[in-house]
PQR file of N, CA, C, O and H, with PARSE charges and radii, in Angstrom:
ATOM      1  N   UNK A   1      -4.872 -35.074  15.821 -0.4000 1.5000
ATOM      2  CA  UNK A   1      -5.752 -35.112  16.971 -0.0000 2.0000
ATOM      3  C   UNK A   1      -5.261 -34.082  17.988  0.5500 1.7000
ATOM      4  O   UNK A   1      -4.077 -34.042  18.325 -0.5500 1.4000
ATOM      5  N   UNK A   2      -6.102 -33.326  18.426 -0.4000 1.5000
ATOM      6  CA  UNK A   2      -5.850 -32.327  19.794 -0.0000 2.0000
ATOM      7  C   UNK A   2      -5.535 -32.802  20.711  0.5500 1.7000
ATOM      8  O   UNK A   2      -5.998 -33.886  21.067 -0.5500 1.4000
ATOM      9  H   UNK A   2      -7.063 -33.359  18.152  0.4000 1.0000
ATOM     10  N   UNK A   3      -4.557 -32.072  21.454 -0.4000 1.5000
ATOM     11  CA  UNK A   3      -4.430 -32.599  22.958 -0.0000 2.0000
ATOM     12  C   UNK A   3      -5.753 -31.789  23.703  0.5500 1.7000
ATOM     13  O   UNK A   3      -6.383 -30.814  23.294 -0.5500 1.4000
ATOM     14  H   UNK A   3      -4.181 -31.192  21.165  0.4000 1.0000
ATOM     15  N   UNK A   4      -5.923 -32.625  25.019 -0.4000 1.5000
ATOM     16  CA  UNK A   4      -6.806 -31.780  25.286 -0.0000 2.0000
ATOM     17  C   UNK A   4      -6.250 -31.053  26.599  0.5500 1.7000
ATOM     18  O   UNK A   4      -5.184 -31.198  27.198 -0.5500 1.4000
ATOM     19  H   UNK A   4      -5.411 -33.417  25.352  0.4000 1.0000
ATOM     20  N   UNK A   5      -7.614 -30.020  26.894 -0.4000 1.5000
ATOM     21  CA  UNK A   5      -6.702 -29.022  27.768 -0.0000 2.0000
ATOM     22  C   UNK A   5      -6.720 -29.442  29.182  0.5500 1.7000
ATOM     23  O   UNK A   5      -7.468 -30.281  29.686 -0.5500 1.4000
ATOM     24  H   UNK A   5      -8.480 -29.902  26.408  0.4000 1.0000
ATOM     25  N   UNK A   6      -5.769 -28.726  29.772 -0.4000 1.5000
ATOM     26  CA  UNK A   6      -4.997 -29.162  30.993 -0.0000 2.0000
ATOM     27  C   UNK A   6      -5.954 -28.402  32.071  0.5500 1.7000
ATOM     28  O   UNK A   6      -6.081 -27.195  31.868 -0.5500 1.4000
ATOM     29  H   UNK A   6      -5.162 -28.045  29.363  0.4000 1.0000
ATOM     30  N   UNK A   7      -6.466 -28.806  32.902 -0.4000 1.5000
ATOM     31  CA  UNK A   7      -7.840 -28.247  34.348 -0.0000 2.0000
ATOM     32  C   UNK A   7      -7.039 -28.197  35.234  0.5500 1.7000
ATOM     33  O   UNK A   7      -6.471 -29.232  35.581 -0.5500 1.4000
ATOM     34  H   UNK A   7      -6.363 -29.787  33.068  0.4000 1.0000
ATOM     35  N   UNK A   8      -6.704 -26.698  35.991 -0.4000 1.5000
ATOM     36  CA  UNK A   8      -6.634 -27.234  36.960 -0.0000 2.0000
ATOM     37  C   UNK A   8      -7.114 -27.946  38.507  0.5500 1.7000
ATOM     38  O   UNK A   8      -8.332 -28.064  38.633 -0.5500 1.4000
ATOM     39  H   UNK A   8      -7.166 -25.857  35.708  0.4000 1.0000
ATOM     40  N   UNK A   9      -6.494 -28.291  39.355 -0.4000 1.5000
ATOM     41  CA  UNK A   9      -6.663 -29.220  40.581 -0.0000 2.0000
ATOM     42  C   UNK A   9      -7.693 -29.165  41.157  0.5500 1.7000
ATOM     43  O   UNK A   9      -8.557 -30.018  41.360 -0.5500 1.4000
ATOM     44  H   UNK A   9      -5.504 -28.194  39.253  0.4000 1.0000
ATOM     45  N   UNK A  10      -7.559 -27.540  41.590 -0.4000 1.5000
ATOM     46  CA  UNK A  10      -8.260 -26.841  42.841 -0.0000 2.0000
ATOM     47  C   UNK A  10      -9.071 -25.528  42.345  0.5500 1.7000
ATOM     48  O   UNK A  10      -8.648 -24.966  41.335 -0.5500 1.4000
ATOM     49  H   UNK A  10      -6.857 -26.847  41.425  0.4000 1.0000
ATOM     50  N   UNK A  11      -9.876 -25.163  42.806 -0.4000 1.5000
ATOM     51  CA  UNK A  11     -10.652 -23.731  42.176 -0.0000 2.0000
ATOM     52  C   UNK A  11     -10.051 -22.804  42.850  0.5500 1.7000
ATOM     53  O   UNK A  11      -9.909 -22.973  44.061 -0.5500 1.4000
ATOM     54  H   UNK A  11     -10.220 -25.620  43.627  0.4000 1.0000
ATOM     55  N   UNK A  12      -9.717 -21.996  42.422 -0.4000 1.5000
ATOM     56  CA  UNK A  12      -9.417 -20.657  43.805 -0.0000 2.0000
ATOM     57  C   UNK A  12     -10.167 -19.390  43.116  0.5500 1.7000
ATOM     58  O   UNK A  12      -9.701 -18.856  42.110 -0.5500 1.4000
ATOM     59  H   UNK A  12      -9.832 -21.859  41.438  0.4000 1.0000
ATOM     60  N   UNK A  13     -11.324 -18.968  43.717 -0.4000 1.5000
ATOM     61  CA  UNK A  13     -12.254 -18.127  43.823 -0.0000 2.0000
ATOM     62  C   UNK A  13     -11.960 -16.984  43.579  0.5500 1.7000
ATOM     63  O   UNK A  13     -12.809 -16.362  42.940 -0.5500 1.4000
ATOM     64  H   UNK A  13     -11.702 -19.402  44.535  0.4000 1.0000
ATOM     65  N   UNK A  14     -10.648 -16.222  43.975 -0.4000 1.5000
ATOM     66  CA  UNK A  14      -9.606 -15.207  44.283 -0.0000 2.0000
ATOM     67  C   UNK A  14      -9.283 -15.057  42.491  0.5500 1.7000
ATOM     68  O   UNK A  14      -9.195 -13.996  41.873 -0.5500 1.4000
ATOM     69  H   UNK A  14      -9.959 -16.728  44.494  0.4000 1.0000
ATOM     70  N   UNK A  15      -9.141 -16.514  41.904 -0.4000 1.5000
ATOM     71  CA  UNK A  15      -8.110 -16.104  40.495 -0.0000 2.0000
ATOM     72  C   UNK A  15      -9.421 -16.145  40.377  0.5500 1.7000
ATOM     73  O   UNK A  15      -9.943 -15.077  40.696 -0.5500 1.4000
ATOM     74  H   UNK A  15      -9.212 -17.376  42.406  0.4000 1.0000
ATOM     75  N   UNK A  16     -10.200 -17.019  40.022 -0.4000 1.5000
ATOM     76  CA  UNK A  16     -11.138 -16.772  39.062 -0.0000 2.0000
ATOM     77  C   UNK A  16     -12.052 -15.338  39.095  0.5500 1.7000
ATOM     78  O   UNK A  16     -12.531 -14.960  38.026 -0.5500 1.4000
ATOM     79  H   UNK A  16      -9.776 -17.887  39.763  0.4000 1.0000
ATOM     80  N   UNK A  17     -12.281 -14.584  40.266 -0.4000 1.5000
ATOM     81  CA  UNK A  17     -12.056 -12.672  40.110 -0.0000 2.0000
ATOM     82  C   UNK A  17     -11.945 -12.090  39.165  0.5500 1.7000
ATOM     83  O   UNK A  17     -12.683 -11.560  38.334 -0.5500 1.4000
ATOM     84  H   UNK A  17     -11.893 -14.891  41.135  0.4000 1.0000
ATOM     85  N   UNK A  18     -10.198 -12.310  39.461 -0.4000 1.5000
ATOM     86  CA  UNK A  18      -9.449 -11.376  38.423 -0.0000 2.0000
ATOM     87  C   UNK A  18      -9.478 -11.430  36.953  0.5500 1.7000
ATOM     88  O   UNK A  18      -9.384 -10.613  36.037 -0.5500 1.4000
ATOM     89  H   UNK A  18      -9.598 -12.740  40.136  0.4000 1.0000
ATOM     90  N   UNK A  19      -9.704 -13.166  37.118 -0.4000 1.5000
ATOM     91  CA  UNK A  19     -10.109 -13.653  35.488 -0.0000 2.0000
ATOM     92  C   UNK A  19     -11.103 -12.571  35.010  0.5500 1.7000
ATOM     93  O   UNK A  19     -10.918 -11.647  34.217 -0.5500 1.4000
ATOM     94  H   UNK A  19      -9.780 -13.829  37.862  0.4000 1.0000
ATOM     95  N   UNK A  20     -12.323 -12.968  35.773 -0.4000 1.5000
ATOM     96  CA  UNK A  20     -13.314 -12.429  35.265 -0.0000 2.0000
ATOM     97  C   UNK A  20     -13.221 -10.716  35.399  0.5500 1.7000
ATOM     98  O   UNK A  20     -13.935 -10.153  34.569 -0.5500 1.4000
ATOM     99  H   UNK A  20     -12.473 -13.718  36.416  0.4000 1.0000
ATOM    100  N   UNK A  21     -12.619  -9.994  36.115 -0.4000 1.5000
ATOM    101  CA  UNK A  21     -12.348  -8.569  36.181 -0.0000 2.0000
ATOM    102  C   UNK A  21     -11.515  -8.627  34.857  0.5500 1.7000
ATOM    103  O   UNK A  21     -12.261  -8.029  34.082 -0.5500 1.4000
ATOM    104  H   UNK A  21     -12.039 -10.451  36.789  0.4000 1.0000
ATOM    105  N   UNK A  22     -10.553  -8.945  34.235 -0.4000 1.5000
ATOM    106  CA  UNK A  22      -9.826  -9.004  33.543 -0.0000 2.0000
ATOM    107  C   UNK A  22     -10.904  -8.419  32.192  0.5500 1.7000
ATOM    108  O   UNK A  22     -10.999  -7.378  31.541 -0.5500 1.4000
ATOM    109  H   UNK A  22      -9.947  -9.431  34.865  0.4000 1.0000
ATOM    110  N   UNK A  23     -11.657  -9.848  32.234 -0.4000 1.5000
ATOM    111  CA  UNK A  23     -12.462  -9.891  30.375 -0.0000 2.0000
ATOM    112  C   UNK A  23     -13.777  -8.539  30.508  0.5500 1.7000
ATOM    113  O   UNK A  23     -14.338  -7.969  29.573 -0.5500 1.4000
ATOM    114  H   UNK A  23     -11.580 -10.694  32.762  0.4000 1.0000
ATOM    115  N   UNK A  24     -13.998  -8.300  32.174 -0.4000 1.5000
ATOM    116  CA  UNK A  24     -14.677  -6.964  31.747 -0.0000 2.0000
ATOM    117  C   UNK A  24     -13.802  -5.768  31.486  0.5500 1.7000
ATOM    118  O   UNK A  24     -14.358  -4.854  30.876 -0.5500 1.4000
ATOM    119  H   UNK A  24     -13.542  -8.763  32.934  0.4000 1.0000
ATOM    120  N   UNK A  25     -12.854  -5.634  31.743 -0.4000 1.5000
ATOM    121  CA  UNK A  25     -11.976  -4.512  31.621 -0.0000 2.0000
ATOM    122  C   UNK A  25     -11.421  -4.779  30.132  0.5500 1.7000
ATOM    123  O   UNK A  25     -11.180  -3.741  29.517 -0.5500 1.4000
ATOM    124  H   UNK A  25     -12.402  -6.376  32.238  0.4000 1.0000
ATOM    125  N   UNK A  26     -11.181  -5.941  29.463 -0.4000 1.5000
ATOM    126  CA  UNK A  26     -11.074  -6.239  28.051 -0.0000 2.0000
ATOM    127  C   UNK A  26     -12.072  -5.729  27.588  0.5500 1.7000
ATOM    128  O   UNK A  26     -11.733  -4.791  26.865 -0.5500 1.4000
ATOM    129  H   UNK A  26     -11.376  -6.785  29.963  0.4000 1.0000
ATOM    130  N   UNK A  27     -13.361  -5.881  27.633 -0.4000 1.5000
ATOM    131  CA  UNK A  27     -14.838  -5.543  27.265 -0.0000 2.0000
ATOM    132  C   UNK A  27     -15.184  -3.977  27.082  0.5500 1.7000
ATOM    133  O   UNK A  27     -15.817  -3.466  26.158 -0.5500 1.4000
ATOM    134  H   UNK A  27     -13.635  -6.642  28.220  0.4000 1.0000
ATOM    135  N   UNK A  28     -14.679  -3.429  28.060 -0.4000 1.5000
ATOM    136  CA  UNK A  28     -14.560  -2.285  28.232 -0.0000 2.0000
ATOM    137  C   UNK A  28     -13.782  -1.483  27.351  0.5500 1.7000
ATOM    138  O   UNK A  28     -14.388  -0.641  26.689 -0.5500 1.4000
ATOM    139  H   UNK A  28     -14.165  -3.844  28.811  0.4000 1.0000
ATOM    140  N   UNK A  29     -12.326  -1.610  27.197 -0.4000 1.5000
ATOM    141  CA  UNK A  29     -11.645  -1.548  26.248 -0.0000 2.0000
ATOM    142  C   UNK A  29     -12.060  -1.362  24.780  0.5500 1.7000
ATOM    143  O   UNK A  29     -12.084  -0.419  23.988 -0.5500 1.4000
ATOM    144  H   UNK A  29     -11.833  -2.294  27.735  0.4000 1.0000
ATOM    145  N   UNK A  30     -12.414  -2.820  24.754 -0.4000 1.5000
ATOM    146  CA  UNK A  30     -12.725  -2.902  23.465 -0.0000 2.0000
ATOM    147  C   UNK A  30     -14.145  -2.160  23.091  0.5500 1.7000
ATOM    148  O   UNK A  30     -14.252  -1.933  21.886 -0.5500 1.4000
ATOM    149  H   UNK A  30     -12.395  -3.585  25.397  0.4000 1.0000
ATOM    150  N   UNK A  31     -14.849  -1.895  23.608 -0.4000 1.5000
ATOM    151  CA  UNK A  31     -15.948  -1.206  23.635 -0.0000 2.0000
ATOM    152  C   UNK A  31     -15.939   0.343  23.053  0.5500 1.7000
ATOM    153  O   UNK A  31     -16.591   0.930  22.189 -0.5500 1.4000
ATOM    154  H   UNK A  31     -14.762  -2.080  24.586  0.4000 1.0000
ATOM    155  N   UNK A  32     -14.864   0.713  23.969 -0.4000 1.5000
ATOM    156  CA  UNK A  32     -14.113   2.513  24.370 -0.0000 2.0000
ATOM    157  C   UNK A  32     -13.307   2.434  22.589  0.5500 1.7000
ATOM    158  O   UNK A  32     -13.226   3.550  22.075 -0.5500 1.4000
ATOM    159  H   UNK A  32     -14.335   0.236  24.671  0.4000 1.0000
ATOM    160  N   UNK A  33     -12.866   1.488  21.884 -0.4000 1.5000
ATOM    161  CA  UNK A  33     -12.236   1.539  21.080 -0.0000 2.0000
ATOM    162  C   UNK A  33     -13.220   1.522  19.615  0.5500 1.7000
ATOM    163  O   UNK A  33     -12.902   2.007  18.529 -0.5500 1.4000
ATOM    164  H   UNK A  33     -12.931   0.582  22.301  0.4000 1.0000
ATOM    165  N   UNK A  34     -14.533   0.786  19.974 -0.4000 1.5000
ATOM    166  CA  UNK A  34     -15.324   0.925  19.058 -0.0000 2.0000
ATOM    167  C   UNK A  34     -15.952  -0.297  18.283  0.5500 1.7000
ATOM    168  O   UNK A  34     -16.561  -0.429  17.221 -0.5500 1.4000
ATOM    169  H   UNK A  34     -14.791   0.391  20.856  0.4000 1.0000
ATOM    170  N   UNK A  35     -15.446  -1.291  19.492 -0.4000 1.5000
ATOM    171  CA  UNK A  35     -16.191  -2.617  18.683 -0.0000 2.0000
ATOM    172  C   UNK A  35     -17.726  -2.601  19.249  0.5500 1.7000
ATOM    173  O   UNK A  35     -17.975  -2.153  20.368 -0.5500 1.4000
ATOM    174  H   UNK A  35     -14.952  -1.184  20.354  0.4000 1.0000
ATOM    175  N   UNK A  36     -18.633  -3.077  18.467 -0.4000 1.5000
ATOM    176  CA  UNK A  36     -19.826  -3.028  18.976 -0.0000 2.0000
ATOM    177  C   UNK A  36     -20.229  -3.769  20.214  0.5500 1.7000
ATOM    178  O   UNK A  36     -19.465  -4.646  20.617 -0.5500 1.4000
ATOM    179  H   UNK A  36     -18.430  -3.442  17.558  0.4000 1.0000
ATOM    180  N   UNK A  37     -21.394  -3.510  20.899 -0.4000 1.5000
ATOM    181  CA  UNK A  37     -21.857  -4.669  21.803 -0.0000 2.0000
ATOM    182  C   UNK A  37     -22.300  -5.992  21.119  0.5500 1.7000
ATOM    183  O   UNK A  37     -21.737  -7.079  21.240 -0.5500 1.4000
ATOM    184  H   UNK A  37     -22.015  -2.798  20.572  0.4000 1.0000
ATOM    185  N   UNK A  38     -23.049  -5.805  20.618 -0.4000 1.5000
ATOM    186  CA  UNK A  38     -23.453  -7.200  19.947 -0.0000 2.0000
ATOM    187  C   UNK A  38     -21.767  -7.919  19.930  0.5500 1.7000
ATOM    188  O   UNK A  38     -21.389  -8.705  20.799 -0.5500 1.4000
ATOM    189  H   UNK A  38     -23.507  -4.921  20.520  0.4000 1.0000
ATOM    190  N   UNK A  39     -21.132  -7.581  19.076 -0.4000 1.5000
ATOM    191  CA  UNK A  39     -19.952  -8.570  18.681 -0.0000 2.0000
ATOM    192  C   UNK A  39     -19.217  -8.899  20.027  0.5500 1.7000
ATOM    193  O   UNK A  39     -18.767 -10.042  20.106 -0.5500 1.4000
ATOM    194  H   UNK A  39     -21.438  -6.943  18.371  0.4000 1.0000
ATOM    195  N   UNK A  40     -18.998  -7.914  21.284 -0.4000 1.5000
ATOM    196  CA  UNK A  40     -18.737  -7.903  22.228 -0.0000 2.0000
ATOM    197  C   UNK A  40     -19.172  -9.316  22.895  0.5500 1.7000
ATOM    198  O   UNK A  40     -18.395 -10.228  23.179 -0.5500 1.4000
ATOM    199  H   UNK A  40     -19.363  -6.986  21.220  0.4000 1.0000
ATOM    200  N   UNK A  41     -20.641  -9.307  23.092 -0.4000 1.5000
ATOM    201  CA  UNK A  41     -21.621 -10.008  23.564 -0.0000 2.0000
ATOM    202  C   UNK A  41     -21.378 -11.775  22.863  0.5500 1.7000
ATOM    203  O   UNK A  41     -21.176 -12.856  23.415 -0.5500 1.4000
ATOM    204  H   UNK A  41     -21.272  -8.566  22.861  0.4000 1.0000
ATOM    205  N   UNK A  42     -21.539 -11.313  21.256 -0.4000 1.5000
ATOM    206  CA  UNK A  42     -21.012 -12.479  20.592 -0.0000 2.0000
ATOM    207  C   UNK A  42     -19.754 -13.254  21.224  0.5500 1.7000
ATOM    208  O   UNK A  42     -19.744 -14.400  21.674 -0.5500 1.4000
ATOM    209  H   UNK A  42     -21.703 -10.435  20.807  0.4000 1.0000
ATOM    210  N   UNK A  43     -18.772 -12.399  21.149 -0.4000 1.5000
ATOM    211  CA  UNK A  43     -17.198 -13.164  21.504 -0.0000 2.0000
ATOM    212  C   UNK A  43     -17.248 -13.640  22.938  0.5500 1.7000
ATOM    213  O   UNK A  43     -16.403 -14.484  23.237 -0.5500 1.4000
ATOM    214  H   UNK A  43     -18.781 -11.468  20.784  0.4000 1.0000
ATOM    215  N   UNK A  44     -18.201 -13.195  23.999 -0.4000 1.5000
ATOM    216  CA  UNK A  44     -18.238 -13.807  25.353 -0.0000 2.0000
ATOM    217  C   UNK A  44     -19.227 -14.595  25.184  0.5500 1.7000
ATOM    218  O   UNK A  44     -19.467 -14.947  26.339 -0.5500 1.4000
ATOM    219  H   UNK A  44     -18.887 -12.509  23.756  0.4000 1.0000
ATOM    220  N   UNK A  45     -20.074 -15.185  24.420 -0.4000 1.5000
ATOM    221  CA  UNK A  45     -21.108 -16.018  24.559 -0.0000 2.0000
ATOM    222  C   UNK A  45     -20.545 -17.623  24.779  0.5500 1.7000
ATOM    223  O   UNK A  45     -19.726 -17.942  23.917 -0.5500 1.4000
ATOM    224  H   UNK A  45     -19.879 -14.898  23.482  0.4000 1.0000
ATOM    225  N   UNK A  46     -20.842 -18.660  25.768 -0.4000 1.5000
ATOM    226  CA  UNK A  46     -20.190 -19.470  26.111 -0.0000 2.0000
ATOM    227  C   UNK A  46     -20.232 -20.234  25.153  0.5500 1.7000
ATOM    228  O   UNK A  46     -19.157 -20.513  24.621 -0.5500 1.4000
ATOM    229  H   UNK A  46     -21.507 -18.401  26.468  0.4000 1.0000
ATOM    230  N   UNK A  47     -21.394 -20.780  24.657 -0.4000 1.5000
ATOM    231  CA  UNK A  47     -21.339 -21.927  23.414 -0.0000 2.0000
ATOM    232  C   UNK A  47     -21.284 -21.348  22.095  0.5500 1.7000
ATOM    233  O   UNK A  47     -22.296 -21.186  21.414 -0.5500 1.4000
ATOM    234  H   UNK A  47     -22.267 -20.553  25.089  0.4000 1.0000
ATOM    235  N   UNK A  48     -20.194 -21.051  21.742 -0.4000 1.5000
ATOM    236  CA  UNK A  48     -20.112 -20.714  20.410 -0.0000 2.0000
ATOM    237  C   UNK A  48     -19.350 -21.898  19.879  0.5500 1.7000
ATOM    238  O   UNK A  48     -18.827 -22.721  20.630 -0.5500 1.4000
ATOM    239  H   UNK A  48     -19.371 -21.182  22.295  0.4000 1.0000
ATOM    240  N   UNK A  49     -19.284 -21.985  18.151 -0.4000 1.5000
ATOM    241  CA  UNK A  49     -18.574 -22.802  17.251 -0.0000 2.0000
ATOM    242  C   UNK A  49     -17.269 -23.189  18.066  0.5500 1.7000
ATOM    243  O   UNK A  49     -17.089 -24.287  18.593 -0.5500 1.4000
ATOM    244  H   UNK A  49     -19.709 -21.316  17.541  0.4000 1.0000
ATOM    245  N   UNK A  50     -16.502 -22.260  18.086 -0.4000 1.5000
ATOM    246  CA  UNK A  50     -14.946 -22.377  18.447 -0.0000 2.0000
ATOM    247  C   UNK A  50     -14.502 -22.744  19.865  0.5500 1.7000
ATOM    248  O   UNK A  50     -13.347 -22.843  20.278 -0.5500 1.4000
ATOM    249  H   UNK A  50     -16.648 -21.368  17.658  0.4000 1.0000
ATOM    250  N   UNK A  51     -15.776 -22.947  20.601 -0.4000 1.5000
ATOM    251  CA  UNK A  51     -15.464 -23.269  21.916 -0.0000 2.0000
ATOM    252  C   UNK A  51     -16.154 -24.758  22.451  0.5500 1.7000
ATOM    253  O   UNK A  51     -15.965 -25.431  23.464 -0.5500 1.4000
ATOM    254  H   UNK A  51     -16.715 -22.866  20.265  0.4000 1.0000
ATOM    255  N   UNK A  52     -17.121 -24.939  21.154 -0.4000 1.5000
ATOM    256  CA  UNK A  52     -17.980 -26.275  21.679 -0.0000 2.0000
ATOM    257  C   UNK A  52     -17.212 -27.321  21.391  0.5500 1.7000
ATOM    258  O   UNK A  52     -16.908 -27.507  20.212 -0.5500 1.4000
ATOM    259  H   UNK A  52     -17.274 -24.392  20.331  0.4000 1.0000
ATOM    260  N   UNK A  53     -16.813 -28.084  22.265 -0.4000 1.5000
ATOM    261  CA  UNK A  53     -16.332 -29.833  21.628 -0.0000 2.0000
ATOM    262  C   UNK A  53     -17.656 -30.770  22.295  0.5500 1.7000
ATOM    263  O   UNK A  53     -18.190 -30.820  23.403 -0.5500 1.4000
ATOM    264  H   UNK A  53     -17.061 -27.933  23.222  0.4000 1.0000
ATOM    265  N   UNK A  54     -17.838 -31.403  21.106 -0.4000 1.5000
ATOM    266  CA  UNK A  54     -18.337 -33.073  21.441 -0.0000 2.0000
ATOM    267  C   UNK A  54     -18.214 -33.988  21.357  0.5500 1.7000
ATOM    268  O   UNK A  54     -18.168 -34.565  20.270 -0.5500 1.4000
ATOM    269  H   UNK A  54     -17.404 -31.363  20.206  0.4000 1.0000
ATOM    270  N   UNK A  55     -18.115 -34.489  22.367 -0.4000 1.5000
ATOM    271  CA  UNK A  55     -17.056 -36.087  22.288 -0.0000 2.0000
ATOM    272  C   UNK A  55     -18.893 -36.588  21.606  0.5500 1.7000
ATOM    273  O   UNK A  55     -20.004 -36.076  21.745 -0.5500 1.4000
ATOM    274  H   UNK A  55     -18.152 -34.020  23.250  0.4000 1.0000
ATOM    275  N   UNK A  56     -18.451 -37.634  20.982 -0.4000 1.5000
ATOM    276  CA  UNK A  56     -19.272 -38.802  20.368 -0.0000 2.0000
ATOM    277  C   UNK A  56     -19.152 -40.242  20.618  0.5500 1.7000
ATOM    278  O   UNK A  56     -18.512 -40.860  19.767 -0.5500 1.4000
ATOM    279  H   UNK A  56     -17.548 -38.050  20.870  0.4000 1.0000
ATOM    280  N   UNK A  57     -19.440 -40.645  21.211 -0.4000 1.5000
ATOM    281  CA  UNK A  57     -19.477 -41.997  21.893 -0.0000 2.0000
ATOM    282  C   UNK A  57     -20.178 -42.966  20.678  0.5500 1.7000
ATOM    283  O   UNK A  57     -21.267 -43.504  20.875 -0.5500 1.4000
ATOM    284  H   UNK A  57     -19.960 -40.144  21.902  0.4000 1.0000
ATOM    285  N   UNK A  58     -19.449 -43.121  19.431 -0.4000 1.5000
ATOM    286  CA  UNK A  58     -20.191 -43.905  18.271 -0.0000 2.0000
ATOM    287  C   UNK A  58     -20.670 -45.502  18.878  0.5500 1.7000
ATOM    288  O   UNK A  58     -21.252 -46.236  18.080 -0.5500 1.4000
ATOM    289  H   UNK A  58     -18.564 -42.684  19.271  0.4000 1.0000
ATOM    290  N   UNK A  59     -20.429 -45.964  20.182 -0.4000 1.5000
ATOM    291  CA  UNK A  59     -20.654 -47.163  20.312 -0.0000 2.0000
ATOM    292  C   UNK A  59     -22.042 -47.051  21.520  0.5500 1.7000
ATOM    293  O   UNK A  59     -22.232 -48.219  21.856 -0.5500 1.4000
ATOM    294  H   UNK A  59     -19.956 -45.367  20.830  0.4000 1.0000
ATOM    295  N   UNK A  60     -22.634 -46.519  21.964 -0.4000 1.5000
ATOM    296  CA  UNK A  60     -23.661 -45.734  22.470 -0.0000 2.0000
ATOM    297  C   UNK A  60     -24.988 -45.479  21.209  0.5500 1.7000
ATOM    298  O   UNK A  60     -24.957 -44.780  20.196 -0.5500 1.4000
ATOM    299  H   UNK A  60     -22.480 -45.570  21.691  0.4000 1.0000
ATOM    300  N   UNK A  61     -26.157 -46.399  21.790 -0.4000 1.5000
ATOM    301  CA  UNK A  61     -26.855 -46.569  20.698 -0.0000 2.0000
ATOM    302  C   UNK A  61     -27.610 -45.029  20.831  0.5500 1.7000
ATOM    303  O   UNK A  61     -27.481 -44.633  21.990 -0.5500 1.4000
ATOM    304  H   UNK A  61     -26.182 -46.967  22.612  0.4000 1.0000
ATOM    305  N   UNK A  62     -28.166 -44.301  20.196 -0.4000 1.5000
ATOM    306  CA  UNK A  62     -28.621 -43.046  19.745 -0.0000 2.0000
ATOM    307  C   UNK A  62     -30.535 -43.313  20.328  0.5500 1.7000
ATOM    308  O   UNK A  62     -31.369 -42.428  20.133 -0.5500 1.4000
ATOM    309  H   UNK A  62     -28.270 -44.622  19.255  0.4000 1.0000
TER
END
């Protein structure tokens, strides 16, 4: 079983920036190097396979 991941507390607006400056300048990169957009586009798309969890509440009638 996974642990699950650790959130933090407080938002700070400031990191989340750089975060996001970060994965365009990754994007960029990887772009300049020759990966396509599409796959680009693919690997930032929020709901993909590897990023979706669903909890299932089996006692919750459907």
């Amino acid at each position: 079983m996974s642990q699950p991941t650790s959130r933090p507390s407080t938002f700070d607006p400031q990191e989340r920036e750089r975060e996001k400056q970060a994965s365009r300048d990754a994007d960029e990169r990887a772009f300049a190097a020759g990966e396509s957009g599409e796959s680009i586009d693919a690997r930032n798309a929020f709901l993909t396979a590897d990023r979706t969890i669903v909890h299932w509440d089996r006692s919750r009638p459907l």
